[in-house]
C-alpha angles and dihedrals in degrees: 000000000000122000129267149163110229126203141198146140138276092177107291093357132105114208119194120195126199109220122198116118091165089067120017097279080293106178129243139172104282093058093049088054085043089049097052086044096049087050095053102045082054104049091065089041112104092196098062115063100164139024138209136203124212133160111226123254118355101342133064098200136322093204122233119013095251088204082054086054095046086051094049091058095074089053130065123287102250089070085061083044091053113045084054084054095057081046093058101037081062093051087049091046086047095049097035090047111110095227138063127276123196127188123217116205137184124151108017140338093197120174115327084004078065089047094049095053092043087059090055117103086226139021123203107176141171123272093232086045125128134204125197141187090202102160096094079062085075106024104267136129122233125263133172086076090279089132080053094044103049081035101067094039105044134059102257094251089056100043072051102059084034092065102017094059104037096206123152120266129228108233088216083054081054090051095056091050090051093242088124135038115201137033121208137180111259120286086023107085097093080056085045097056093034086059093052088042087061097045089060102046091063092071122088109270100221091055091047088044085057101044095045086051095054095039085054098040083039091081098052098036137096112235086248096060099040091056086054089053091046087052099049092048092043090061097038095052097043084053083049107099085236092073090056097050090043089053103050091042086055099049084046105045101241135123122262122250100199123199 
Protein backbone atom coordinates (compact mmCIF):
# COMPACT_ATOMS: atom_id res chain seq x y z
CA UNK A 1 0.00 0.00 0.00
CA UNK A 2 1.45 3.35 -1.08
CA UNK A 3 1.44 5.82 0.82
CA UNK A 4 -1.31 8.80 1.16
CA UNK A 5 -2.77 11.70 3.21
CA UNK A 6 -6.43 11.38 3.45
CA UNK A 7 -8.71 14.06 4.11
CA UNK A 8 -12.25 14.65 5.28
CA UNK A 9 -14.43 16.72 7.34
CA UNK A 10 -15.64 16.94 11.39
CA UNK A 11 -17.88 20.39 10.70
CA UNK A 12 -15.39 23.22 9.96
CA UNK A 13 -12.56 21.11 10.50
CA UNK A 14 -10.06 19.45 8.06
CA UNK A 15 -8.66 16.54 9.22
CA UNK A 16 -5.65 15.13 7.49
CA UNK A 17 -4.69 11.89 8.11
CA UNK A 18 -1.04 10.35 7.38
CA UNK A 19 -1.46 6.71 5.94
CA UNK A 20 1.18 4.40 5.91
CA UNK A 21 0.60 1.03 8.08
CA UNK A 22 3.56 -0.73 6.33
CA UNK A 23 5.95 1.72 8.04
CA UNK A 24 4.79 3.69 10.95
CA UNK A 25 2.81 6.57 8.86
CA UNK A 26 6.61 7.37 7.77
CA UNK A 27 6.40 10.50 5.05
CA UNK A 28 7.31 10.56 1.69
CA UNK A 29 7.05 12.76 -1.11
CA UNK A 30 3.54 12.37 -2.25
CA UNK A 31 2.11 13.40 1.12
CA UNK A 32 4.22 16.37 1.33
CA UNK A 33 2.71 17.55 -2.46
CA UNK A 34 -1.08 16.32 -0.92
CA UNK A 35 -0.41 18.31 2.19
CA UNK A 36 0.42 21.59 0.47
CA UNK A 37 -2.78 20.86 -1.89
CA UNK A 38 -5.18 20.06 0.92
CA UNK A 39 -3.97 23.51 2.64
CA UNK A 40 -4.62 25.49 -0.17
CA UNK A 41 -7.63 24.41 -1.11
CA UNK A 42 -8.44 25.25 2.45
CA UNK A 43 -7.21 28.31 2.87
CA UNK A 44 -9.85 29.83 0.15
CA UNK A 45 -12.48 27.63 1.62
CA UNK A 46 -14.88 29.54 3.83
CA UNK A 47 -16.26 26.22 5.48
CA UNK A 48 -13.01 25.00 7.10
CA UNK A 49 -11.71 27.06 9.48
CA UNK A 50 -9.16 24.57 11.26
CA UNK A 51 -7.25 21.46 10.50
CA UNK A 52 -6.05 18.86 12.13
CA UNK A 53 -3.28 16.30 11.55
CA UNK A 54 -3.41 13.11 12.63
CA UNK A 55 -1.31 9.54 11.49
CA UNK A 56 -3.74 6.60 11.07
CA UNK A 57 -4.02 3.78 13.55
CA UNK A 58 -1.51 3.68 16.54
CA UNK A 59 1.15 5.92 15.31
CA UNK A 60 1.24 9.62 14.47
CA UNK A 61 4.39 9.57 12.22
CA UNK A 62 7.83 7.72 12.25
CA UNK A 63 9.49 10.37 10.16
CA UNK A 64 11.52 9.46 6.74
CA UNK A 65 11.11 5.94 5.22
CA UNK A 66 14.76 4.69 6.18
CA UNK A 67 14.49 2.09 3.23
CA UNK A 68 13.52 5.77 0.85
CA UNK A 69 16.71 7.20 2.20
CA UNK A 70 19.08 3.68 1.45
CA UNK A 71 17.82 3.79 -1.77
CA UNK A 72 18.64 7.81 -2.27
CA UNK A 73 22.00 7.26 -1.64
CA UNK A 74 22.69 5.65 -4.95
CA UNK A 75 21.20 8.57 -6.63
CA UNK A 76 22.41 12.34 -6.72
CA UNK A 77 22.18 14.13 -4.43
CA UNK A 78 19.64 16.42 -5.51
CA UNK A 79 17.01 13.55 -5.22
CA UNK A 80 17.96 13.48 -1.53
CA UNK A 81 17.76 17.76 -1.98
CA UNK A 82 14.34 17.53 -3.37
CA UNK A 83 12.45 15.54 -1.75
CA UNK A 84 13.66 18.07 1.82
CA UNK A 85 12.53 20.71 -0.16
CA UNK A 86 8.88 19.20 -0.65
CA UNK A 87 9.29 18.64 3.32
CA UNK A 88 9.85 22.04 3.92
CA UNK A 89 7.46 23.68 1.33
CA UNK A 90 4.76 21.74 3.52
CA UNK A 91 6.20 23.29 7.04
CA UNK A 92 6.10 26.58 5.42
CA UNK A 93 2.52 25.88 4.04
CA UNK A 94 1.65 24.62 7.69
CA UNK A 95 3.25 27.93 9.59
CA UNK A 96 2.19 30.79 6.66
CA UNK A 97 -1.58 29.29 6.52
CA UNK A 98 -4.05 31.72 8.02
CA UNK A 99 -5.69 29.29 10.02
CA UNK A 100 -4.83 26.89 13.00
CA UNK A 101 -3.38 23.72 12.78
CA UNK A 102 -3.43 21.40 15.42
CA UNK A 103 -1.49 17.97 15.57
CA UNK A 104 -2.93 14.92 17.15
CA UNK A 105 -0.66 12.64 18.32
CA UNK A 106 -0.73 8.80 20.08
CA UNK A 107 1.95 6.37 19.72
CA UNK A 108 5.10 8.21 18.52
CA UNK A 109 6.16 11.66 16.61
CA UNK A 110 9.64 10.36 15.79
CA UNK A 111 12.14 12.61 13.42
CA UNK A 112 10.28 14.75 10.60
CA UNK A 113 7.01 13.32 12.27
CA UNK A 114 8.62 15.68 15.37
CA UNK A 115 9.14 18.49 12.91
CA UNK A 116 5.69 18.31 11.55
CA UNK A 117 3.97 18.56 14.95
CA UNK A 118 6.38 21.37 16.14
CA UNK A 119 5.16 23.43 13.19
CA UNK A 120 1.72 23.03 14.30
CA UNK A 121 0.14 26.00 16.03
CA UNK A 122 -1.04 23.60 18.53
CA UNK A 123 -0.11 19.86 19.90
CA UNK A 124 -2.66 17.63 21.73
CA UNK A 125 -1.01 14.37 22.35
CA UNK A 126 -1.52 11.32 24.11
CA UNK A 127 -0.48 10.88 27.46
CA UNK A 128 1.44 7.62 26.62
CA UNK A 129 2.75 9.46 23.70
CA UNK A 130 6.62 9.76 22.74
CA UNK A 131 8.71 12.37 20.67
CA UNK A 132 11.98 11.79 19.39
CA UNK A 133 14.87 13.65 17.62
CA UNK A 134 16.27 10.18 16.27
CA UNK A 135 18.54 11.32 13.21
CA UNK A 136 21.92 11.52 15.22
CA UNK A 137 20.93 7.20 15.68
CA UNK A 138 22.00 6.91 12.13
CA UNK A 139 23.84 9.18 11.62
CA UNK A 140 21.53 11.96 10.25
CA UNK A 141 20.89 15.56 11.05
CA UNK A 142 17.46 16.88 11.71
CA UNK A 143 14.90 18.84 8.76
CA UNK A 144 11.62 19.86 8.83
CA UNK A 145 12.86 22.88 11.05
CA UNK A 146 12.89 20.67 14.10
CA UNK A 147 16.68 22.08 15.03
CA UNK A 148 14.55 25.83 14.59
CA UNK A 149 11.81 24.75 16.37
CA UNK A 150 13.43 23.18 19.66
CA UNK A 151 15.79 25.94 19.09
CA UNK A 152 13.73 28.72 19.69
CA UNK A 153 11.86 27.00 22.75
CA UNK A 154 14.59 25.34 24.77
CA UNK A 155 17.52 26.51 26.42
CA UNK A 156 20.30 25.47 23.96
CA UNK A 157 21.69 22.71 26.22
CA UNK A 158 18.47 21.25 26.31
CA UNK A 159 17.39 21.65 22.23
CA UNK A 160 21.25 19.80 22.41
CA UNK A 161 20.53 16.69 24.45
CA UNK A 162 17.30 16.76 22.72
CA UNK A 163 19.13 16.05 18.96
CA UNK A 164 22.40 14.82 19.94
CA UNK A 165 20.97 11.84 21.95
CA UNK A 166 18.17 10.79 20.02
CA UNK A 167 16.24 9.21 22.99
CA UNK A 168 12.87 9.00 23.07
CA UNK A 169 10.63 12.01 24.98
CA UNK A 170 8.03 11.70 27.31
CA UNK A 171 4.87 13.78 25.98
CA UNK A 172 4.11 14.69 29.55
CA UNK A 173 8.47 16.15 29.49
CA UNK A 174 7.05 18.29 26.19
CA UNK A 175 3.93 19.65 28.39
CA UNK A 176 5.84 21.00 30.81
CA UNK A 177 8.06 22.85 28.11
CA UNK A 178 5.18 24.09 26.63
CA UNK A 179 5.83 22.39 23.50
CA UNK A 180 2.28 20.70 23.84
CA UNK A 181 -0.88 21.77 24.96
CA UNK A 182 -2.94 19.31 25.88
CA UNK A 183 -2.65 16.09 27.40
CA UNK A 184 -5.20 13.36 26.71
CA UNK A 185 -5.77 9.66 27.80
CA UNK A 186 -4.62 7.24 25.07
CA UNK A 187 -6.73 6.80 21.86
CA UNK A 188 -8.13 10.27 22.65
CA UNK A 189 -5.83 12.71 21.26
CA UNK A 190 -7.79 13.19 17.43
CA UNK A 191 -10.94 14.07 19.93
CA UNK A 192 -8.62 16.03 21.69
CA UNK A 193 -7.72 17.85 19.27
CA UNK A 194 -11.38 17.82 17.61
CA UNK A 195 -12.55 19.33 20.79
CA UNK A 196 -9.82 22.21 20.69
CA UNK A 197 -10.53 22.55 16.85
CA UNK A 198 -13.99 23.41 17.79
CA UNK A 199 -13.19 25.62 20.33
CA UNK A 200 -11.34 27.75 17.82
CA UNK A 201 -13.64 27.91 15.13
CA UNK A 202 -15.72 29.41 16.91
CA UNK A 203 -13.47 32.80 16.93
CA UNK A 204 -13.73 34.99 14.74
CA UNK A 205 -10.66 34.02 11.16
CA UNK A 206 -9.57 37.02 10.55
CA UNK A 207 -8.47 37.49 14.43
CA UNK A 208 -6.79 34.07 14.43
CA UNK A 209 -5.16 35.03 10.79
CA UNK A 210 -3.71 38.00 12.60
CA UNK A 211 -2.61 36.52 15.51
CA UNK A 212 -0.92 33.33 13.71
CA UNK A 213 0.95 36.06 11.32
CA UNK A 214 2.51 38.17 14.34
CA UNK A 215 3.31 35.14 16.50
CA UNK A 216 5.13 33.90 13.51
CA UNK A 217 6.94 37.76 12.25
CA UNK A 218 7.38 38.31 16.23
CA UNK A 219 10.61 36.06 16.24
CA UNK A 220 12.42 37.74 13.56
CA UNK A 221 11.30 41.38 14.32
CA UNK A 222 12.74 44.52 16.29
CA UNK A 223 10.15 45.85 19.09
CA UNK A 224 9.78 48.80 16.98
CA UNK A 225 8.52 46.96 13.96
CA UNK A 226 6.41 44.63 15.58
CA UNK A 227 4.63 47.24 17.17
CA UNK A 228 4.12 48.66 13.69
CA UNK A 229 2.70 45.18 12.56
CA UNK A 230 0.45 44.95 15.74
CA UNK A 231 -0.91 48.57 14.78
CA UNK A 232 -1.64 47.98 11.47
CA UNK A 233 -3.78 44.29 12.47
CA UNK A 234 -5.32 45.80 15.13
CA UNK A 235 -7.00 48.41 12.66
CA UNK A 236 -7.57 46.38 10.30
CA UNK A 237 -9.29 43.98 12.39
CA UNK A 238 -11.49 46.68 14.55
CA UNK A 239 -12.72 48.12 10.56
CA UNK A 240 -13.50 43.82 9.83
CA UNK A 241 -17.24 43.23 10.28
CA UNK A 242 -16.23 40.69 12.77
CA UNK A 243 -15.19 43.41 15.28
CA UNK A 244 -18.57 44.89 15.08
CA UNK A 245 -20.56 41.60 15.63
CA UNK A 246 -17.77 40.47 18.84
CA UNK A 247 -18.40 43.90 20.48
CA UNK A 248 -21.89 44.09 20.57
CA UNK A 249 -22.11 40.14 21.72
CA UNK A 250 -20.11 40.98 24.24
CA UNK A 251 -22.17 44.38 25.65
CA UNK A 252 -25.13 42.22 25.36
CA UNK A 253 -24.08 38.88 26.87
CA UNK A 254 -24.50 36.64 23.98
CA UNK A 255 -22.55 34.59 22.35
CA UNK A 256 -20.65 35.74 18.76
CA UNK A 257 -21.60 34.40 15.56
CA UNK A 258 -18.61 35.21 13.66
CA UNK A 259 -18.51 35.35 9.55
Amino acid sequence: MTAELKSTSEGSTMVLTIVNPTQRNALGPEIYAAGIEALNGAESSDEIRSVVIVGEGAWFCAGGSLQRLLANRQLDRSVQAESIEGLHNWIDSIRTFPKPVIAAVEGAAAGAGFSLALACDFVVAARDAVFAASYSNVALSPDGGLSWHLGQALPRQLASEWLMNGERIEAARLHAFGLVNELTDSGQALAGALALATRLNARAPNSLASIKELLSDARGATLASQLSQERDHFVRNLHHANAGIGIAAFLDKTPPRYE
